[in-house]
N, C-alpha and C positions, 0 to 999 in steps of 0.2 A: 384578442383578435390580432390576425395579422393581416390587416389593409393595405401596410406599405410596402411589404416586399412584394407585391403584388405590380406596384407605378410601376416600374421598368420592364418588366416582363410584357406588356400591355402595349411598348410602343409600336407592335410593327400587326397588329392584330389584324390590321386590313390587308388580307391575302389578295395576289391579281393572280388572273385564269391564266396567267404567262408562269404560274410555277407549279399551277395545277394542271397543266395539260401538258406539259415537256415528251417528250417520244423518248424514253429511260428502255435501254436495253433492260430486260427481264431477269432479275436477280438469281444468281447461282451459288448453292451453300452445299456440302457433302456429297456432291454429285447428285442434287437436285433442285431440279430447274421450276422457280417459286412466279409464282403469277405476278405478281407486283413488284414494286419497291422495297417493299417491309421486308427483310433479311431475318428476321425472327432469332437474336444472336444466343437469346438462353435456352432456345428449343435444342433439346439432344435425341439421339434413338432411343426410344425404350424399348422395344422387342424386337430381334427378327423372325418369332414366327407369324403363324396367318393368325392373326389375331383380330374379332371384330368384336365392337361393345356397341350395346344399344343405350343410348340416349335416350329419355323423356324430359321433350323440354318446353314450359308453359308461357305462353305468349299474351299480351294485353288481346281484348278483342278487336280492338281499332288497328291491330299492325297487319299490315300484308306486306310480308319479307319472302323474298325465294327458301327456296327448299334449301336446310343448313347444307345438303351435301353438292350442293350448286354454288356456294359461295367460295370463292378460289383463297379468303384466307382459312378456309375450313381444307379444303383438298391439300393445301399448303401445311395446314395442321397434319394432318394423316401421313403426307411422304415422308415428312422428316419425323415422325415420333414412329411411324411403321406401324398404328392402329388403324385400321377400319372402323367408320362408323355408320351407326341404323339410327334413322334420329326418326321419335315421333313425336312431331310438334301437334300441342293441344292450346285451344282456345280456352281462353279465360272461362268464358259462361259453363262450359264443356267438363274443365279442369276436374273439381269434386265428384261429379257423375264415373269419371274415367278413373280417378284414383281409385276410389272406392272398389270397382268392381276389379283394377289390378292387382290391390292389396287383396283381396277376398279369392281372386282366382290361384293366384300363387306365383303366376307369370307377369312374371317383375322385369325390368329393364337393371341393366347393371347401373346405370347413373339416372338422377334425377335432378334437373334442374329447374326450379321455380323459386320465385323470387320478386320483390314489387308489389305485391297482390295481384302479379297475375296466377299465379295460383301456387299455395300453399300445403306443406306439408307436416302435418301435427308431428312433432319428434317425441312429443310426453308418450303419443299414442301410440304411434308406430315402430317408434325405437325405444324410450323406458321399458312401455308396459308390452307390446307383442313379437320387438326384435325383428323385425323385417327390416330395420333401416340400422347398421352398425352404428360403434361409436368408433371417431374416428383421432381421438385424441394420440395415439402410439404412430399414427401415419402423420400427423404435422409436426415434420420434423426437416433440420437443414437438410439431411440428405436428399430428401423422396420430396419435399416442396419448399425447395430455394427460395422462388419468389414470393409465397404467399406467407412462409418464414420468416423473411427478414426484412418485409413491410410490419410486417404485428411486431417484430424485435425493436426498429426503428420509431418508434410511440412514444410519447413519455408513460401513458397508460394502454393496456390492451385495450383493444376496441372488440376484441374478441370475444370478451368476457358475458357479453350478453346472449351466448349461441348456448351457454352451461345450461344441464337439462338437470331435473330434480335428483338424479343422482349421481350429479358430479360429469357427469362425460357430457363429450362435446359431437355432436351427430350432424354437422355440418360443415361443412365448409361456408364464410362468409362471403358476404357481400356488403361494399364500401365504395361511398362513390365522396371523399371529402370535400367541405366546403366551407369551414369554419363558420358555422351556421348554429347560432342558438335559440332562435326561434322560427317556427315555420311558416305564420301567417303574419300579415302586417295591415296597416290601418289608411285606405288614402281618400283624397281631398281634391277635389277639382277644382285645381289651382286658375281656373280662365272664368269662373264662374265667383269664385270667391275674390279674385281683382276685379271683376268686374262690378260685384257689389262691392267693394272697398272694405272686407269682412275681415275678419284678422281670426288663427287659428284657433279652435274649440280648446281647451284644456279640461273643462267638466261638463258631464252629460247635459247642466240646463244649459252650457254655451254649444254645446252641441244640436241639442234639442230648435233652440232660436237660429242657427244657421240652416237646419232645413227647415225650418219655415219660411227663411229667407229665399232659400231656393224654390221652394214650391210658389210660393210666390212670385217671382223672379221669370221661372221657368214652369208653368202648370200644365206644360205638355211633358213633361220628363219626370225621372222618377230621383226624389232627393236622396234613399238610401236604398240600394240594391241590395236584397238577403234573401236568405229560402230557408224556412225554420228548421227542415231535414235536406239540403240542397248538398250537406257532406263537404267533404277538403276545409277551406277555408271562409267560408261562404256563408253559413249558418249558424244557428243557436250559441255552440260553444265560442264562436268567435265574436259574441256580443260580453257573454258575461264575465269574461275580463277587463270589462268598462266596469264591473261592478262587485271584483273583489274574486271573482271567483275561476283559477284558471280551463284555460281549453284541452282538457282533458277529455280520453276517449273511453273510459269507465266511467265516468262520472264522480271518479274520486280523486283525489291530489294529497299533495303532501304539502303541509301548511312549514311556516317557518320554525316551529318547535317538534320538526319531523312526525306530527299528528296528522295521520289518515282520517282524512274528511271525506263525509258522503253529500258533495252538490247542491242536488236537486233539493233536498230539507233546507239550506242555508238562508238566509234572510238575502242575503245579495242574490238568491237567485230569484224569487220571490219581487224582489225591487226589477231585477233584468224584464219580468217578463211584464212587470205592472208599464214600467217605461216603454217596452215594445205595444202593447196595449193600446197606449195612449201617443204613438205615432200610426197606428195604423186605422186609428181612430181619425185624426188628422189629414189622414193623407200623403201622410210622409215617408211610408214604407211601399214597395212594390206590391199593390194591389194583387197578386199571385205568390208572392212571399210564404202562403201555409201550404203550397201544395207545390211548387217549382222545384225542379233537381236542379243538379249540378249544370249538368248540359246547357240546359236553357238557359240559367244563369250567367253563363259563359259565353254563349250565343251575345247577350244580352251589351255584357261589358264589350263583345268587339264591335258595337252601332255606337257605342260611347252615352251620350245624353245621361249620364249618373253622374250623381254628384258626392256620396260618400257609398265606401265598399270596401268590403277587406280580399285580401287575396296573397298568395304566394311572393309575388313581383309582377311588374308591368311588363317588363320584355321579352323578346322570345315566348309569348302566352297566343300571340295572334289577335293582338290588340292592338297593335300598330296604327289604322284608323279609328279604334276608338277609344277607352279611358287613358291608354298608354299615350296617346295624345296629347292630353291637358288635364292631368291627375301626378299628384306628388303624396309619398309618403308622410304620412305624420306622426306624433307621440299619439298612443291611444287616451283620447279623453276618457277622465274616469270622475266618480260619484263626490269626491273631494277635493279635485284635482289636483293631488298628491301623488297621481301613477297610479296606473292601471296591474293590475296582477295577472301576468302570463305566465306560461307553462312553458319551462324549460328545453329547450331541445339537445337531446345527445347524442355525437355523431359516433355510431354503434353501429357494428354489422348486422344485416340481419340475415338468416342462414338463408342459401341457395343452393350449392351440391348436396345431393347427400348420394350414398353407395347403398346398393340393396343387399339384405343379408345374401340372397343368391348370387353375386357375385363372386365367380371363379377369380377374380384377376384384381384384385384389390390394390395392390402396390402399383402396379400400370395404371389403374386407372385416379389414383391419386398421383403417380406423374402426369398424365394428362390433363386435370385438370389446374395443373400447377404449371403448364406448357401453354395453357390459352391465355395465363397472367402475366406472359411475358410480357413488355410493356406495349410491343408494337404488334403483338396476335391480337391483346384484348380491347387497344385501340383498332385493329379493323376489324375485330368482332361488335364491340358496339358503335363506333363512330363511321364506320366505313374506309373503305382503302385509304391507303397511304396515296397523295396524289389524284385525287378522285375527276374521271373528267365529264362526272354528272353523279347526282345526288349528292350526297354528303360523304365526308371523310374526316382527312385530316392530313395535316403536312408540318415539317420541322421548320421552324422559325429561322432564319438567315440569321438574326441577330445571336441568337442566345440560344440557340440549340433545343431550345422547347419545343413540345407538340402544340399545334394551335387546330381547332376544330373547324371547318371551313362546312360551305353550301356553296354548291356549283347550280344546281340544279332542283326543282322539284321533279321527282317521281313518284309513280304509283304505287312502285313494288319498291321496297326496299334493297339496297344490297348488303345488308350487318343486322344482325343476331337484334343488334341494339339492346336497349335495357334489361333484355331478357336474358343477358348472357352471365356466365360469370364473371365477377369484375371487384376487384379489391383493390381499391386505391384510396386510403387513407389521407391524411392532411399531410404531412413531412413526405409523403412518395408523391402528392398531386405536386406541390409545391416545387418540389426538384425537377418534373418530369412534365408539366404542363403550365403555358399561358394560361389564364382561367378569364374565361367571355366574358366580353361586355356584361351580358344577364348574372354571372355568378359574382363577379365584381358588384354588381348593383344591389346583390341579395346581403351580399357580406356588409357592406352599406348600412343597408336596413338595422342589419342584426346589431352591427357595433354602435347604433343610435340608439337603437331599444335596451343595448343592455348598460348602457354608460349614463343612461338616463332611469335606472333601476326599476325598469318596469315589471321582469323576466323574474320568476320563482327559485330560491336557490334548489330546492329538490326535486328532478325533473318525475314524470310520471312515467318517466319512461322504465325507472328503477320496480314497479309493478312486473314486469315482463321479467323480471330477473329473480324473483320469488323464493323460485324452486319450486311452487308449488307442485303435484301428483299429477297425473292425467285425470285422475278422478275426481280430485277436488275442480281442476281447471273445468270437468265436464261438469259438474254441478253449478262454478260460477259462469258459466255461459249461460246455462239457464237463468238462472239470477237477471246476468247482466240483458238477455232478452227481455224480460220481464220490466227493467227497468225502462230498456229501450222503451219498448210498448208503451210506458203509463207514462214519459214524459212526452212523448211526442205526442200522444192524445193532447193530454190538458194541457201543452203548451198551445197548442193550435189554439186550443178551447180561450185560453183564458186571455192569447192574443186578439180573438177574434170578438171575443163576449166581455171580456174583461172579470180583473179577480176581485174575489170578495173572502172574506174572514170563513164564510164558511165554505167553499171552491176551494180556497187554499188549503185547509185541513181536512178537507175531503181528499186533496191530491196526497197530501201527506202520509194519510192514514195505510193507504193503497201501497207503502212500503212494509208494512206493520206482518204483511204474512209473507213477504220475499225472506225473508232471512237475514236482514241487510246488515245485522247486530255481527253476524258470524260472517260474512263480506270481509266487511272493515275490519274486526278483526285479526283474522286470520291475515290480512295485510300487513295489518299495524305489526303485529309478529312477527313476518318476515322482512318488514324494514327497519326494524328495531337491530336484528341480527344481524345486518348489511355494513353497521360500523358507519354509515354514513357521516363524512363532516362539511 
C-alpha cells in the first residue's frame, strides 16, 4: 500500500471559489482558440482532411450530461486533432437492445465506447468469433498512442493483461481509474450506538450476534443489521459469507489458498452463513425487507442512518452525510473463529472500453484519437469537468504541488463531462504523479491497507476467472450455467432465510447442482488457472 505518499499531497485539498472562478483569458495553442483553461499540451493534428467518425457511447441510466458535441472540451478535442465527431449516446437499460440490432444490421459506428456496466461489449463474440470488432494489439504502440503507452510501460505489471481475448489479441482499449485498492466492500459499526452501550468490537459472529441484540434492544425502532439477500454491490448475500470462510465472489466460485477452484454454494460455511442469517431474522435483527430489497432502497435506507451494522464500498462521498457516514466506523470483519474473515481479493485491472468496428475506414486516426482524449487535462475534463469550473464539478491544479485536485462548485442537473462514461486510463504510478487523491479515496485506501495487514483478503483474487481464455462458446454455455446457479440460490436462500434449514432443505438445495454441469464449471476453471503460473 502506498498510504503515505499520499499526507502531503492532501494539504491544500480545500479549494476556495477565489481560484475556481478567476476571469483566465481563453487558452490559445496552434492557432486555436480552446474554451477553457486546459491547454491539452499532448494533443497534435491527426488529419487535414474532412474527416468525421461516429462514436457510440453507453452511458449509466441515472446520468443526464449534454450532448458529447456541446461540451467545449469535446469541440476543443475536434479543432486541434481536425476530426469531426457523430456521437450516439445510449442508455444503460437501452445498451443490449441497440447493440444487438447494430451488430445484426451491419451499420456499425467507427468507435465504441462502453465501459462500467453501463453497457458492455462481448469481444469473445464479436471480435474472436464474428470479427466485427478488430484486434487492436499492432496499433498500441509509442508512436500512434503515447499516453495510453507509457502509463501501461510505467507499471511494475501490466494492468492490461486482463483485456487478452481467447486468442491471444487484445480488442480494446482499457479503462483504469487507480486507487491502490484491494478490496471492494468493507464492514461497519455504529460507533454512537455502541459507546453508548459501552460494547467493545465484535471479532466472532456469536460477539457479533449479542451486539445486535443489544442493539435491538437498545434501539427496537431501528434496524440492527441493514442487508438485501439480492440487493447486489456490496450489500448482500456474498458480503456476509466471508464472516464464514467463504469469499465475495460473483461466480460463485474462488480460489482457495492451494490455487483450488471451489464451488460456494455446496460448502459447509455457506450452509452455516445462511443458518446464521436464519436465525437473526428469526430474532429481529435483520431488515424485516432484507429477502426482497434492491440496492436502491437499501441505500435510500443508510442515508436516514438509524443502522447499526452494514457493509458497503465507504462512507463518504456515498450521500450519507446525514446518515451512517455520521456515526458508523469501519471494522475487521467478524468471523466464525475469530481468526479473520476470508475476502476476495481485489485487482486493479483494466476493464476494456474503446473498441474500433471492423467497418472502420480510419483506423490509425481513430486510435490517435482516442489516445488524444488520455491526455491528462482532455480526460480530466472529459470525466471530472472543466479545468476551473464556475458550477458543477471539475477540477483545478494544486498551488502547492502542481497536482490536479477534483473540486464541486455547484450541484446541477445536467452535467458538463462525459464523466465515468468516458475513456480514461489512469493507473496507480500516473494517478499518484498526476493527482491529489480526495478525502473519499484516501479513506477507501484506509480500509483496504487495515483489511489487508490484518490478513483477512484471499491471496488469489477471482478476478483471475475473467482472464481464462476461455471461447465464446464455452463462455456462452457458462452463462447459462452460472444463471441457473443465480436462480437456485437465491430461491433457497430466501427460503431457508425465512423458514430456516434443515438436513433435508439443505440436500434438496444441493442436489439441484447435480444436472447444472457444475463438475465441468469448476473444471474447466481449475484448467485454466493451473496454466496462469499463478504465485
Amino acid at each position: 500500500m502506498r498510504r503515505k505518499m499520499y499526507a502531503t499531497a492532501m494539504t491544500a485539498m480545500l479549494v476556495t471559489g477565489t481560484l475556481m472562478g478567476l476571469a483566465v483569458p481563453a487558452a490559445e495553442r496552434d492557432g486555436v482558440t480552446l474554451h477553457g483553461d486546459s491547454t491539452y499540451d499532448s494533443i497534435e493534428k491527426i488529419t487535414d482532411e474532412d474527416l468525421t467518425l461516429k462514436i457510440m457511447l453507453a452511458i449509466r441510466d441515472g446520468d443526464t450530461i449534454k450532448a458529447p458535441e456541446e461540451l467545449a472540451a469535446v469541440q476543443d478535442l475536434e479543432a486541434l486533432t481536425g476530426i469531426n465527431l457523430e456521437w450516439e449516446v445510449i442508455k444503460a437499460s437501452d445498451w443490449s437492445m441497440k447493440t444487438n440490432l447494430m451488430f445484426a444490421s451491419g451499420e456499425m459506428p467507427d468507435i465504441i465506447i462502453a465501459v462500467n456496466g453501463q453497457g458492455q461489449i462481448d469481444y469473445e463474440e464479436y471480435g474472436v468469433s464474428q470479427e466485427l470488432v478488430i484486434p487492436l494489439d499492432d496499433y498500441i504502440t509509442e508512436e500512434l498512442m503515447p499516453n495510453y503507452y507509457s502509463r501501461i510501460q510505467a507499471e511494475e505489471s501490466d494492468p492490461t493483461i486482463s483485456l487478452v481475448a481467447s486468442d491471444g489479441k487484445t480488442y480494446s482499449i482499457g479503462y483504469l481509474v487507480g486507487q491502490y485498492i484491494c478490496e471492494e466492500g468493507h464492514y461497519f459499526i455504529n460507533r454512537d450506538w455502541m459507546n453508548e452501550l459501552g460494547l467493545e468490537d465484535p471479532t466472532t459472529i456469536e460477539e457479533l450476534t449479542e451486539v445486535l441484540r443489544k442493539f435491538k434492544e437498545a434501539y427496537p425502532d431501528y434496524v440492527p443489521y441493514e442487508m438485501g439477500l439480492d440487493a447486489g454491490a456490496y450489500y448482500d448475500l456474498k458480503y456476509v459469507l466471508p464472516m464464514f470462510g467463504i469469499p465475495n465472489s460473483d461466480k460463485w466460485l474462488y480460489i482457495d489458498e492451494d490455487k483450488k477452484v471451489q464451488f460456494a454454494p455446496v460448502q459447509q460455511g455457506f450452509r452455516d452463513c445462511v443458518e446464521w442469517l436464519s436465525e437473526c431474522y428469526a430474532e429481529g435483527l435483520l431488515d424485516p425487507e432484507c429477502l426482497s430489497q434492491d440496492g436502491n432502497t437499501l441505500q435510500t435506507k443508510l442515508s436516514e442512518g438509524n443502522v447499526g451494522f452494514f457493509t458497503a464500498w465507504r462512507l463518504k462521498a456515498m450521500g450519507w452525510d446525514d446518515g451512517v457516514a455520521a456515526n458508523s466506523e469501519c471494522i475487521l470483519p467478524p468471523s466464525v473463529d475469530g481468526k479473520g474473515a476470508y475476502m476476495d481479493r481485489y485487482l486493479e485491472l483494466a476493464r476494456p472500453c474503446a473498441f474500433i468496428t471492423a467497418t472502420n475506414e480510419h483506423v490509425e486516426e481513430s486510435i490517435r484519437l482516442l489516445d488524444a482524449m488520455m491526455d491528462t487535462e482532455m480526460q480530466a475534463d472529459l470525466y471530472y469537468g472543466p479545468q476551473n469550473p464556475t458550477e458543477g464539478t471539475g477540477w483545478v491544479y494544486d498551488e502547492e504541488n502542481g497536482k490536479i485536485n477534483t473540486v464541486t462548485v455547484s450541484d446541477v442537473t445536467v452535467k458538463n463531462q462525459i464523466d465515468c462514461n468516458t475513456q480514461f486510463f489512469a493507473p496507480g504510478d500516473y494517478i499518484s504523479e498526476n493527482y491529489n487523491l480526495s478525502e473519499q479515496r484516501l479513506e477507501k485506501i484506509d480500509y483496504c491497507q487495515m483489511y489487508d495487514e490484518a490478513g483477512v483478503i484471499n491471496t488469489y483474487s477471482s478476478q483471475y476467472f475473467a482472464m481464462s481464455g476461455l471461447t465464446a462458446d464455452v463462455l456462452a454455455d457458462f452463462s447459462l450455467i452460472e444463471t441457473d446457479i443465480d436462480n437456485a440460490v437465491s430461491e433457497a436462500v430466501a427460503d431457508f432465510v425465512a423458514h430456516g434449514v434443515t438436513d433435508d432443505s439443505w440436500d434438496s438445495f444441493v442436489s439441484k447442482f447435480d444436472g447444472m454441469n457444475i463438475d465441468q464449471y469448476v473444471s474447466t476453471y481449475q484448467e485454466a488457472i493451473d496454466g496462469m503460473d499463478l504465485e
